[in-house]
Every structure is written in C-alpha cells, then in structure tokens.
VEXVO-437316 format. One record per atom (N, C-alpha, C, O): residue number from 1; atom name; x, z, y. Coordinates in steps of 0.2 Angstrom, whole numbers, padded with zeros to 4 digits. Layout:
+-----+------+-------+-------+-------+
| pos | site |    c1 |    c3 |    c2 |
+-----+------+-------+-------+-------+
| NUM |   CA |     X |     Z |     Y |
...
+-----+------+-------+-------+-------+
END
This chain:
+-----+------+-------+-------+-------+
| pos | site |    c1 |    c3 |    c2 |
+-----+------+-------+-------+-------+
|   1 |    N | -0268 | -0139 |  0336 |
|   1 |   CA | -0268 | -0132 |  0338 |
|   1 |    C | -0267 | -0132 |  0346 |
|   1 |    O | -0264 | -0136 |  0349 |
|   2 |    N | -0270 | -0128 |  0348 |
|   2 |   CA | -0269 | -0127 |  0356 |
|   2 |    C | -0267 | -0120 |  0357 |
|   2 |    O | -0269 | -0114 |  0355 |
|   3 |    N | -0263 | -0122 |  0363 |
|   3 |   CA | -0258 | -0116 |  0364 |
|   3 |    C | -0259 | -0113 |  0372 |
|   3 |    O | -0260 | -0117 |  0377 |
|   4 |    N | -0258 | -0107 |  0373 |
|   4 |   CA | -0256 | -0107 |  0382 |
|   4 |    C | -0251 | -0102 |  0383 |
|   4 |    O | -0248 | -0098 |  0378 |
|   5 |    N | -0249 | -0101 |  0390 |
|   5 |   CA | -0245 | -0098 |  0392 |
|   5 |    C | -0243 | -0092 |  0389 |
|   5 |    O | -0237 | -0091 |  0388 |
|   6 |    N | -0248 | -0088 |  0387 |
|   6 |   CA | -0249 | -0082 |  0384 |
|   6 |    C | -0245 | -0083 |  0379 |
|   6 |    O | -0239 | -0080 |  0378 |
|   7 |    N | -0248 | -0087 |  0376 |
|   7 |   CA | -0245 | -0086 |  0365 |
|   7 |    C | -0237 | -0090 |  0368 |
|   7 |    O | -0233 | -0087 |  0365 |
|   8 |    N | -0234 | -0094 |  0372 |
|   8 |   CA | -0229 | -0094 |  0372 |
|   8 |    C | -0225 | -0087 |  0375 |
|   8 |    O | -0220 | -0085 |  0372 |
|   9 |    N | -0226 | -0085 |  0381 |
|   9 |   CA | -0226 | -0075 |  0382 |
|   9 |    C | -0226 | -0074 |  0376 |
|   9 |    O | -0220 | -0072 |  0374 |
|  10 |    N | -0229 | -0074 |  0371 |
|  10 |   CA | -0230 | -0070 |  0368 |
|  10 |    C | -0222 | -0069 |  0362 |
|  10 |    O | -0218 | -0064 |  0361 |
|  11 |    N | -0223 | -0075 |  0360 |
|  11 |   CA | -0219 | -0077 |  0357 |
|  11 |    C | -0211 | -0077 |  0358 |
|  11 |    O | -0207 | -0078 |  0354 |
|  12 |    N | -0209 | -0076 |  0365 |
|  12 |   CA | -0204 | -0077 |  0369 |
|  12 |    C | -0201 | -0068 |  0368 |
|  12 |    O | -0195 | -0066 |  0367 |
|  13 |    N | -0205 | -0064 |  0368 |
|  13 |   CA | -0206 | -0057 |  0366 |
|  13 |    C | -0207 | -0055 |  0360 |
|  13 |    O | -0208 | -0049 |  0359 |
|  14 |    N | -0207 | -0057 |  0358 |
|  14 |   CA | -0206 | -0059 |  0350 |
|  14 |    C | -0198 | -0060 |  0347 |
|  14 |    O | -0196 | -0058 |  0341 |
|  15 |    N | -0195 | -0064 |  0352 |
|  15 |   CA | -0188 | -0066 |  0350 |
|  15 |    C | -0190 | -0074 |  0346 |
|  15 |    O | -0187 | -0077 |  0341 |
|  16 |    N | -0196 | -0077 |  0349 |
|  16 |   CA | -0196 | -0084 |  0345 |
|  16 |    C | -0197 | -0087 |  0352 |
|  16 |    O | -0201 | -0086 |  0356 |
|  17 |    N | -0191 | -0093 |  0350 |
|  17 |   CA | -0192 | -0098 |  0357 |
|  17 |    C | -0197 | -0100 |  0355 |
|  17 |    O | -0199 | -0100 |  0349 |
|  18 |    N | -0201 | -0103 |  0362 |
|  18 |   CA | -0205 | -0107 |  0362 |
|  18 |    C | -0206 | -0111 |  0368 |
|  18 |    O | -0202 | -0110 |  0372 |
|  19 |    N | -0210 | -0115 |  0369 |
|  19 |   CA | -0210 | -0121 |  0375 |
|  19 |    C | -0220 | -0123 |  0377 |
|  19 |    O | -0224 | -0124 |  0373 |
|  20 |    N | -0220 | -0124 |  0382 |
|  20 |   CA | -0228 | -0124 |  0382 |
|  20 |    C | -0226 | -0134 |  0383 |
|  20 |    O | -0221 | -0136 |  0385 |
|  21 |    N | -0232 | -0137 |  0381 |
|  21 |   CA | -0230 | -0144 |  0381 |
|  21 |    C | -0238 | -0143 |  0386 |
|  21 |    O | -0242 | -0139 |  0386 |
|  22 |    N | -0238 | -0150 |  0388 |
|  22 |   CA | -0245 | -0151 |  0394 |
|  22 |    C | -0244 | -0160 |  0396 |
|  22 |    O | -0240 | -0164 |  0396 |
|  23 |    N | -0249 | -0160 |  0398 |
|  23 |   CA | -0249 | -0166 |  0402 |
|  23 |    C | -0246 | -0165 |  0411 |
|  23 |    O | -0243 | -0160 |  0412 |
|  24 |    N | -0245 | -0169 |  0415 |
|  24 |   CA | -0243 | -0165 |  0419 |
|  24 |    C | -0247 | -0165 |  0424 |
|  24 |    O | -0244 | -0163 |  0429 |
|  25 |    N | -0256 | -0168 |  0423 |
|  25 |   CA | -0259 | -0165 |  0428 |
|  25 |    C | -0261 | -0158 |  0427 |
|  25 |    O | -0263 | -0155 |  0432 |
|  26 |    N | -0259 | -0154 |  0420 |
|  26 |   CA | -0260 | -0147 |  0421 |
|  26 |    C | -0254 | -0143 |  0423 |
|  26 |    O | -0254 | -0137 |  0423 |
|  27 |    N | -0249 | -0146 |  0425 |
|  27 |   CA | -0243 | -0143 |  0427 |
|  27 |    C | -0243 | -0138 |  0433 |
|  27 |    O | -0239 | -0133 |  0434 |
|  28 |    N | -0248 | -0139 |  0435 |
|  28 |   CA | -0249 | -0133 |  0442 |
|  28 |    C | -0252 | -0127 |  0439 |
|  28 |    O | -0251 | -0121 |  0441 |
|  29 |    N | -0256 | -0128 |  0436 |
|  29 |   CA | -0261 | -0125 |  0429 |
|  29 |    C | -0255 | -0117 |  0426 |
|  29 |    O | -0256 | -0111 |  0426 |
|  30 |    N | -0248 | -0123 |  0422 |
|  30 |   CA | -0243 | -0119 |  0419 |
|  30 |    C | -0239 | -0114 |  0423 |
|  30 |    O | -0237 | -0108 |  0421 |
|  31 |    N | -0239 | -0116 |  0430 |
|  31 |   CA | -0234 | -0114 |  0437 |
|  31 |    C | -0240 | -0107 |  0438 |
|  31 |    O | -0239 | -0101 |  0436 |
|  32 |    N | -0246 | -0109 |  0441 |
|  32 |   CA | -0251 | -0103 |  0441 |
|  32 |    C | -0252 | -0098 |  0435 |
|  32 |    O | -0250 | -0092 |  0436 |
|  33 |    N | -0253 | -0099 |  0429 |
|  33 |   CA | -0252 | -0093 |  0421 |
|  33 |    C | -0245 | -0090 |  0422 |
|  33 |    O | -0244 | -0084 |  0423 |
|  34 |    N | -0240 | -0095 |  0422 |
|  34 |   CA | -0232 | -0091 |  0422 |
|  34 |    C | -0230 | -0087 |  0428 |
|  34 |    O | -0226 | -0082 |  0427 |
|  35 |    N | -0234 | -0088 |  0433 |
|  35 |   CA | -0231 | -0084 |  0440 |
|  35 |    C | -0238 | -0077 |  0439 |
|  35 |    O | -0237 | -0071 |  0440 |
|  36 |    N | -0243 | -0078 |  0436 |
|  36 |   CA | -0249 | -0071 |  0436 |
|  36 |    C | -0244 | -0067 |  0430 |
|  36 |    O | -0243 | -0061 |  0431 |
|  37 |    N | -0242 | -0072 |  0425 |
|  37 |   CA | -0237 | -0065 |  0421 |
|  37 |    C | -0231 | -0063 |  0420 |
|  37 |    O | -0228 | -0060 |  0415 |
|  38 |    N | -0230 | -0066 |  0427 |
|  38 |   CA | -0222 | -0063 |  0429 |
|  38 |    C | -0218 | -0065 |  0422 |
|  38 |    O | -0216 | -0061 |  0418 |
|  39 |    N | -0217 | -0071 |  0420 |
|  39 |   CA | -0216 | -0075 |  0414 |
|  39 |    C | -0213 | -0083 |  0415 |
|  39 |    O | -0216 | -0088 |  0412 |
|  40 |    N | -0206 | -0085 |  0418 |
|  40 |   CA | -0206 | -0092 |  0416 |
|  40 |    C | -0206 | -0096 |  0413 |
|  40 |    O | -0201 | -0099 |  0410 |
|  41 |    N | -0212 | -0098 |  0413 |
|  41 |   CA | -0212 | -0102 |  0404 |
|  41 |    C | -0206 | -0109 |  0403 |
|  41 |    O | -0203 | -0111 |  0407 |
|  42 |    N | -0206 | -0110 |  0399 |
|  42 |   CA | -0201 | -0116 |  0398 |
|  42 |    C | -0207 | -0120 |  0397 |
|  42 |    O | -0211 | -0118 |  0392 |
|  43 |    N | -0208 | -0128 |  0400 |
|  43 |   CA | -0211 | -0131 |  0400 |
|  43 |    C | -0209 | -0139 |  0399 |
|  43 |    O | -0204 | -0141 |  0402 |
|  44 |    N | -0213 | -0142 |  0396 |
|  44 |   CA | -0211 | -0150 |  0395 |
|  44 |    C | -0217 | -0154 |  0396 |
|  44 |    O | -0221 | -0154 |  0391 |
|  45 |    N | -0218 | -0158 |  0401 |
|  45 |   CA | -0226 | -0161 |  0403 |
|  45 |    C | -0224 | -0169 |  0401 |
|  45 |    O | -0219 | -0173 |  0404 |
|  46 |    N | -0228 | -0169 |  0397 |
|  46 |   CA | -0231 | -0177 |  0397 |
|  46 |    C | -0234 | -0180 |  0401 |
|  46 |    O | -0236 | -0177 |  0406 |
|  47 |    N | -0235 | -0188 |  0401 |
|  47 |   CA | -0241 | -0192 |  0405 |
|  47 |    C | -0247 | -0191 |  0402 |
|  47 |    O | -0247 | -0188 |  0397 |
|  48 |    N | -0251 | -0193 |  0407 |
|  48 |   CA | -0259 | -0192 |  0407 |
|  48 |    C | -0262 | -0199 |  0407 |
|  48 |    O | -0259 | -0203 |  0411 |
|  49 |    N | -0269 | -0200 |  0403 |
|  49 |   CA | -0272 | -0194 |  0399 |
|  49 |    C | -0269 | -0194 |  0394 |
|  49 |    O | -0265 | -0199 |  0394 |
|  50 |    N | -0269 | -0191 |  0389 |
|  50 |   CA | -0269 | -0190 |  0381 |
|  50 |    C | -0275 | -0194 |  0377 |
|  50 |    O | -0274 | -0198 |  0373 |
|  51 |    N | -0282 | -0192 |  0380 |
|  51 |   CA | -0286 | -0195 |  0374 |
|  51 |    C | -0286 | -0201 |  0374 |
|  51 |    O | -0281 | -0203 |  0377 |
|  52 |    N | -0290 | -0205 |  0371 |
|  52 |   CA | -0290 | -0211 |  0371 |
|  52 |    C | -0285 | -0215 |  0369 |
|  52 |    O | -0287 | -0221 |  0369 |
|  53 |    N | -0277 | -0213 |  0367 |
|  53 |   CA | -0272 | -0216 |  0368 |
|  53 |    C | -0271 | -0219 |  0361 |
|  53 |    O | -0275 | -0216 |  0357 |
|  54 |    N | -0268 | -0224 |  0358 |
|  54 |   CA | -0267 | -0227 |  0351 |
|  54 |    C | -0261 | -0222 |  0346 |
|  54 |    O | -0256 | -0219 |  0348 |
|  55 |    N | -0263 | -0224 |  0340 |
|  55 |   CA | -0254 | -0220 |  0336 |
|  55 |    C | -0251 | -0223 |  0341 |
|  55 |    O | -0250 | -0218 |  0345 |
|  56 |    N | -0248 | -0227 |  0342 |
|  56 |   CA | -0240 | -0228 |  0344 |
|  56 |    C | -0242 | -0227 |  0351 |
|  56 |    O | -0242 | -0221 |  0350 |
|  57 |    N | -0243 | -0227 |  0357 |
|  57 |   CA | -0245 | -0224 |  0364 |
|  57 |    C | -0243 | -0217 |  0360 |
|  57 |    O | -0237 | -0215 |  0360 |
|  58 |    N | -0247 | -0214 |  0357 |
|  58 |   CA | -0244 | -0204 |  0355 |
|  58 |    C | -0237 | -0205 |  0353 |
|  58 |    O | -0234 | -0200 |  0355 |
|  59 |    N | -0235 | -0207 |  0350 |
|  59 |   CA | -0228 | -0210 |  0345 |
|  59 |    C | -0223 | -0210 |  0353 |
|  59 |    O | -0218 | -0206 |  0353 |
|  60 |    N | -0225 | -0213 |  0356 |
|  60 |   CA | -0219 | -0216 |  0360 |
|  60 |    C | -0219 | -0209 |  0366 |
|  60 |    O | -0214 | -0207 |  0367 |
|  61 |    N | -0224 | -0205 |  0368 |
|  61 |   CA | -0224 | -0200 |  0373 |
|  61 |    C | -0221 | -0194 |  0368 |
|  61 |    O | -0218 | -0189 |  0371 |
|  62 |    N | -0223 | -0194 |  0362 |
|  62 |   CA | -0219 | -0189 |  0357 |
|  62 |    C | -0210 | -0190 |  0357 |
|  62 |    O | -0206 | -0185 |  0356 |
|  63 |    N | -0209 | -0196 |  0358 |
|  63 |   CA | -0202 | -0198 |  0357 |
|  63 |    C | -0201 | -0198 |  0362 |
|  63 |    O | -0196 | -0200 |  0360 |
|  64 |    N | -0201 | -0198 |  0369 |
|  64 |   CA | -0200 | -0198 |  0377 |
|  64 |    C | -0199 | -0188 |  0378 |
|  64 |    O | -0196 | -0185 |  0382 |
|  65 |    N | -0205 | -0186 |  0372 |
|  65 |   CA | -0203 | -0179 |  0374 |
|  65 |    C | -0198 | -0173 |  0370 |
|  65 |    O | -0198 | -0167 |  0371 |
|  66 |    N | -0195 | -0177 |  0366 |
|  66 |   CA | -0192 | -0175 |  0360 |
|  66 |    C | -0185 | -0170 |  0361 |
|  66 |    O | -0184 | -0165 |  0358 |
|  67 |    N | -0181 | -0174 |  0366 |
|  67 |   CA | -0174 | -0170 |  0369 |
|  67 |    C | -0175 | -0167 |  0373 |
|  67 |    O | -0170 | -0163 |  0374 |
|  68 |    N | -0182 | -0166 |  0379 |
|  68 |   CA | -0184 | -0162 |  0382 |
|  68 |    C | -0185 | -0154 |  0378 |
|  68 |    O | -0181 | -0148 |  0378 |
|  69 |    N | -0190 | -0156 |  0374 |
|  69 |   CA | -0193 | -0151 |  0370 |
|  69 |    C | -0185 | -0145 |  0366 |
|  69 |    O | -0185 | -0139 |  0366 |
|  70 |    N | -0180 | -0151 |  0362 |
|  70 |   CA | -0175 | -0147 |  0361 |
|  70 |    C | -0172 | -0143 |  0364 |
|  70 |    O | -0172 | -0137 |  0362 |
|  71 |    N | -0169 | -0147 |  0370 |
|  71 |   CA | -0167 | -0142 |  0375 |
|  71 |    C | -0167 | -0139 |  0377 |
|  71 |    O | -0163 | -0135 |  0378 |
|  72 |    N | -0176 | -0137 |  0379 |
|  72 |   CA | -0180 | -0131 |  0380 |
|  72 |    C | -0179 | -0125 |  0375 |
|  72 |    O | -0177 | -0120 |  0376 |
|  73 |    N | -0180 | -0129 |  0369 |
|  73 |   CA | -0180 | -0123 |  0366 |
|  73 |    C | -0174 | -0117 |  0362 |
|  73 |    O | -0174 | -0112 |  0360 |
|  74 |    N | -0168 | -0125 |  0366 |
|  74 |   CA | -0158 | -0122 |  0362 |
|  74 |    C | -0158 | -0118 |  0369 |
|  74 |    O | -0155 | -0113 |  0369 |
|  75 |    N | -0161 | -0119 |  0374 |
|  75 |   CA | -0158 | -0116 |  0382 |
|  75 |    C | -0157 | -0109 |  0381 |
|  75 |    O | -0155 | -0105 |  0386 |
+-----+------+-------+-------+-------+
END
C-alpha cells in the first residue's frame, strides 16, 4: 500500500495516529507536502534504495525502524 502526506493529514484529523515512512532520499519530498498543508507530519526515513533489497536487508531496515515508528506514533 502506498501512502502520502495527505492520507496521513488525513488520518491525523481523524483522531488516528499515523506516521508517513519514506526512504530518505524523499525526505525533502515529506518537508515540501507537509509545509504546502500547513501539516507536520510525523515522519520515519529509511536507507535507500528499497528495491532490490533481500528478505533479511527489508527485515533488518524494518527492525531499525521499529522504535522510531512507535514513538511517532505514542508522541
């Protein structure tokens, strides 16, 4: 599923936490969306790339982002 700033806006407005996750060559990408809608999104950026990557490479950048991701979302 793919997500953007919006659906997490959206959802934040909703009363449902939410967290945008990204690589973090689109980090500047998240900075530009969240500043057009007057919106600080709560973000957690991984390393780049994503494709190509093996199960355990995804395994290990998932568990790298795991305590980020909570705390974004207990904040």
């Amino acid at each position: 599923m793919s997500c953007s700033v919006h659906d997490v806006s959206d959802l934040e407005g909703r009363g449902i936490p939410g967290v945008f996750v990204t690589t973090v060559h689109f980090a500047s990408a998240v900075s530009a969306q969240s500043q057009s809608l007057g919106f600080d999104a709560a973000a957690v950026m991984t390393s780049h790339p994503i494709q190509d990557r093996t199960d355990d490479e995804m395994t290990a950048i998932a568990d790298e982002a795991f305590e980020q991701l909570v705390k974004a979302l207990t904040a």
